[in-house]
Structure formats: structure tokens, C-alpha cells
C-alpha positions as CSV (number, residue, x, y, z in Angstrom):
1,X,-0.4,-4.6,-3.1
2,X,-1.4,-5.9,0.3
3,X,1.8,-5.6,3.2
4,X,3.1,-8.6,4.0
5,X,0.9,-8.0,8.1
6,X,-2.2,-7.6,6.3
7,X,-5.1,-9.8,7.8
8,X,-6.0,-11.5,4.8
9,X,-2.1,-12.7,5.0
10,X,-2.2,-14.0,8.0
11,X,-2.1,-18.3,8.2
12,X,-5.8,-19.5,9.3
13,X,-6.9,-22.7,10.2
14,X,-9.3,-24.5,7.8
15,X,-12.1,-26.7,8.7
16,X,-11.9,-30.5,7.5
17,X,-15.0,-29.5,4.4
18,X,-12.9,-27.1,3.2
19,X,-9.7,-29.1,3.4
20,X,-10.7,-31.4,1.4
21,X,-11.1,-28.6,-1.2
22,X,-7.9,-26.4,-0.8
23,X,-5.5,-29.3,1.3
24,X,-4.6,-28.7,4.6
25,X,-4.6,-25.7,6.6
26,X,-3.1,-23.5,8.1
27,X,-2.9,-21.1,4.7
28,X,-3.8,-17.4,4.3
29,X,-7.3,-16.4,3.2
30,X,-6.0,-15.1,-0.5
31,X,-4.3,-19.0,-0.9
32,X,-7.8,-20.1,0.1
33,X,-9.6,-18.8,-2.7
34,X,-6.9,-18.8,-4.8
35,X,-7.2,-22.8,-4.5
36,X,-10.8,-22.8,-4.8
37,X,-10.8,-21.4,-8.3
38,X,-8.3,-23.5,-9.4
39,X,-10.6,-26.4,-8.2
40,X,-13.5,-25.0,-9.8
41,X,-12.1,-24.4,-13.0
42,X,-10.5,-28.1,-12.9
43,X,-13.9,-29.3,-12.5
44,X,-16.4,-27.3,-14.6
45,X,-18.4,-25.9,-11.6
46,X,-19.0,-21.9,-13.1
47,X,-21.9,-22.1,-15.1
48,X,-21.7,-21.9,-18.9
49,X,-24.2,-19.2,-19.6
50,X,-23.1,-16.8,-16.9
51,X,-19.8,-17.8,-15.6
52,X,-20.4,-15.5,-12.1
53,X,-22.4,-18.6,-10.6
54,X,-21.0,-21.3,-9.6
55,X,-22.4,-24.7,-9.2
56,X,-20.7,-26.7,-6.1
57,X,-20.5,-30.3,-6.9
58,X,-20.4,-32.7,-3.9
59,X,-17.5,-31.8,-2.1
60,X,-17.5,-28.1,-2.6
61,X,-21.2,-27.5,-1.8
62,X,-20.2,-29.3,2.5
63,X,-18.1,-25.4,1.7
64,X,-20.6,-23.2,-0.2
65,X,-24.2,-24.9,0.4
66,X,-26.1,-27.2,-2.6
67,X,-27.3,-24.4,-4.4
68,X,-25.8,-22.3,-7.3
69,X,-23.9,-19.1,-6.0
70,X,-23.1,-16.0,-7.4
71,X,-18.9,-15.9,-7.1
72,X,-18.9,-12.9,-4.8
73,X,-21.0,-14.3,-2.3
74,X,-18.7,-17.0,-2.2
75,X,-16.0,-15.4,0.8
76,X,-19.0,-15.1,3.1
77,X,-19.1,-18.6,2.8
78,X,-15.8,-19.6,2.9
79,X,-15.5,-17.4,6.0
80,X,-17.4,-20.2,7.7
81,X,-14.8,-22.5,7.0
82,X,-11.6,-20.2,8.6
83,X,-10.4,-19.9,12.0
């Protein structure tokens, strides 16, 4: 279990893309992409055949770029989005 100082704890700002994904910032990293599987779950976005890819709709893809992504290339994108 992560202590309660760990980095990935910490409260972040988020930038207005991925806002609009997650809500408003500030929020710790593991709430970020906590949120973002909920929202990709609520909308269908991992692909049926091999549910490790995810395909961004409109909103999520200002986050993640238009193209499909494999799910654990998705923090390196989010990290974009955290300051």
C-alpha cells in the first residue's frame, strides 16, 4: 500500500482536456486514472476483441491522441495532462 506522502498521492493540477474527463482538479494521480476507467468503461471505449486497447472517443482522445492505445501506455499520456 502506497504511504499516505507518496508522489502519486500528492493533489496535481489538471489541464482543462483532461478535466473535462475526470472533473476538476486538483486530485491525486491514482484518482486520475481511477476516473478515467470509470469513464471508459461508462462509454465502451476498450475494444471488444482485446480489451488492453482503448479507443478514445472525442473528448478523451484531446487526453490520449485519436488513435487506439494500448492501456499501459495510457499514464505517459495522461502525464501530459498533470501539473
Amino acid at each position: 500500500m502506497a504511504k499516505e506522502n507518496s508522489a502519486f498521492m500528492k493533489p496535481k493540477n489538471v489541464s482543462p482536456e483532461l478535466a473535462a474527463v475526470v472533473g476538476p482538479g486538483p486530485m491525486a494521480r491514482t484518482e486520475v486514472v481511477s476516473k478515467i476507467w470509470v469513464y471508459i468503461k461508462a462509454n465502451n471505449l476498450q475494444d471488444s476483441k482485446d480489451k488492453r486497447m482503448i479507443k478514445p472517443d472525442e473528448k478523451l482522445a484531446k487526453v490520449l491522441g485519436n488513435e487506439p492505445i494500448n492501456m499501459m501506455k495510457m499514464a505517459g499520456a495522461i502525464s501530459k495532462h498533470i501539473s
